[in-house]
C-alpha positions as CSV (number, residue, x, y, z in Angstrom):
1,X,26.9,-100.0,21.8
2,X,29.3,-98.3,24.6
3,X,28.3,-97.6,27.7
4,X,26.9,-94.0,28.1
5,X,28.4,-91.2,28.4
6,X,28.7,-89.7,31.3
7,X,28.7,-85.7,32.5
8,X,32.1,-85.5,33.3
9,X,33.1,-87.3,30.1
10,X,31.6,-84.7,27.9
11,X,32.9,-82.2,30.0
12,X,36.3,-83.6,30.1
13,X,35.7,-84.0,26.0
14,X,34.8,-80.3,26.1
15,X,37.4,-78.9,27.5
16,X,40.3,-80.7,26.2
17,X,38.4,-79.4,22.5
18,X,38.5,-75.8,24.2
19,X,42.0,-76.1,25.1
20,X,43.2,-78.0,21.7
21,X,41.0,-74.9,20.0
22,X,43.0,-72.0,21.9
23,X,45.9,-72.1,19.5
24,X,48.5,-73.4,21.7
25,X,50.6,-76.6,20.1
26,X,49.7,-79.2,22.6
27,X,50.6,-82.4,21.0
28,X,48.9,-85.0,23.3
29,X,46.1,-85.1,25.6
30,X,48.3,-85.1,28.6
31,X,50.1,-81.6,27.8
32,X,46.1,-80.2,27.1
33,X,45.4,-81.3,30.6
34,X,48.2,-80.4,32.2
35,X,47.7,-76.5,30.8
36,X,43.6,-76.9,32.2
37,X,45.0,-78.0,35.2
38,X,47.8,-74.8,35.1
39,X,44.9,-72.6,34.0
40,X,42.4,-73.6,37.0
41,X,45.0,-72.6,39.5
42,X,45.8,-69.5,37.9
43,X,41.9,-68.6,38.2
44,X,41.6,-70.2,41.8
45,X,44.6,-68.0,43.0
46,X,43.6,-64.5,41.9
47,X,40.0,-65.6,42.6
48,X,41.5,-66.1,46.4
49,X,43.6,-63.0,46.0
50,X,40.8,-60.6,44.7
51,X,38.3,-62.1,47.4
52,X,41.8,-61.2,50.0
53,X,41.5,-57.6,48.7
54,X,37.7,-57.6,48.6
55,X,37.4,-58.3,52.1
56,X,40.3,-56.5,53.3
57,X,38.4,-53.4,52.3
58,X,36.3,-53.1,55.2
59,X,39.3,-55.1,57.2
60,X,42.3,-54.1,58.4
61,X,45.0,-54.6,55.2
62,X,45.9,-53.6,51.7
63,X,42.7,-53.8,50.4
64,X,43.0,-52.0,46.6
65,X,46.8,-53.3,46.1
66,X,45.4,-56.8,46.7
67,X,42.1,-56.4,44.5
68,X,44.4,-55.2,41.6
69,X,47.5,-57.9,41.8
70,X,43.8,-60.7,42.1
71,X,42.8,-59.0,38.7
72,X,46.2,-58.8,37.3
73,X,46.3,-62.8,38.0
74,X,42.8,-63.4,36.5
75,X,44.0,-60.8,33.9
76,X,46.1,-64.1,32.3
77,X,42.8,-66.3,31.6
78,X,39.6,-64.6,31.7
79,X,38.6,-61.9,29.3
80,X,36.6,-59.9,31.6
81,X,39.3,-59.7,34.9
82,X,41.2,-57.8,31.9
83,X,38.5,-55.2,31.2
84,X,37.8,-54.9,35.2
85,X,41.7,-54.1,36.0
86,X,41.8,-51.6,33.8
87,X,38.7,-49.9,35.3
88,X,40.5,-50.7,38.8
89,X,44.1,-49.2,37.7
90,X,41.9,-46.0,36.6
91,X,39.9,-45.6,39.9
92,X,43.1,-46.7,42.0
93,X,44.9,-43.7,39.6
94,X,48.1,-46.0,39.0
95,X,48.8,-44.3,35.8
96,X,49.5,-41.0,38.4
97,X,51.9,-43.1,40.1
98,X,53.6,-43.8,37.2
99,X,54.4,-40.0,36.1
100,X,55.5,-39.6,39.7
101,X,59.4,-39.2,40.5
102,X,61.9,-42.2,41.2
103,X,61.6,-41.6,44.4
104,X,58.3,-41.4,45.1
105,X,57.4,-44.8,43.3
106,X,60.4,-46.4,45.5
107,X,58.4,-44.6,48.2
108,X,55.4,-46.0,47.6
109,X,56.8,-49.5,46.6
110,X,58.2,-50.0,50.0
111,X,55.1,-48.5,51.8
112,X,52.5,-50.9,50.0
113,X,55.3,-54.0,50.9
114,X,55.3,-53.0,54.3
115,X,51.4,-52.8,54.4
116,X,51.2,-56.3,52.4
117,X,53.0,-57.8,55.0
118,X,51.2,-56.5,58.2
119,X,48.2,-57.1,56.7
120,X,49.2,-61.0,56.5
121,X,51.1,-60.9,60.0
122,X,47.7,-58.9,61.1
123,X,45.8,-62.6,59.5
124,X,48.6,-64.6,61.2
125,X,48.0,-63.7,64.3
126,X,44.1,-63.2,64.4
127,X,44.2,-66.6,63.4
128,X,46.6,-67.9,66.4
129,X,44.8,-65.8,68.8
């Protein structure tokens, strides 16, 4: 007999068989963990970025633009951030700001920049203060 299995081995064992069963052509186990490992990030960062836009809400920053670029991230991996943007892009009306002029979405392009970064620099220097 081998020794027993532990936790993480069967959920190492699990996911590898989740990633091997998503239709991808990984050819070794190291290219199947190397794309769980590029898939965690992806979650962790718009996870980090939609929490950003949660909070910054009821703070001082770019709270909807955040919340939507967060989903848009999660959008790559998870089935449900997909079904949740959508519902965010309708309430945030970003199919208006499509129809809108050339102008207007250069406009509002360099506004929500600009509010982007003075939310951070507002982080920055709350943070140094």
């Amino acid at each position: 007999m081998g020794p027993p299995e532990t936790r993480r081995t069967r959920l190492t064992d699990a996911a590898l068989a989740a990633e091997y069963a998503t239709g991808d052509e990984e050819r070794t186990d190291a290219q199947a963990r190397r794309n769980i490992i590029l898939r965690l990030l992806i979650i962790a960062v718009g996870t980090l970025i939609t929490l950003a836009g949660l909070a910054a809400l009821v703070l001082p920053g770019p709270g909807l633009v955040l919340i939507l670029v967060g989903l848009g991230i999660l959008a790559q991996e998870v089935p449900w951030a997909e079904r949740l943007l959508t519902y965010a892009k309708e309430k945030a009306k970003v199919d208006k700001v499509k129809t809108q002029p050339r102008w207007v979405k250069v406009v509002l392009g360099v506004f929500s920049t600009l509010a982007i970064a003075a939310g951070i620099a507002f982080s920055v220097v709350s943070m140094t203060d």
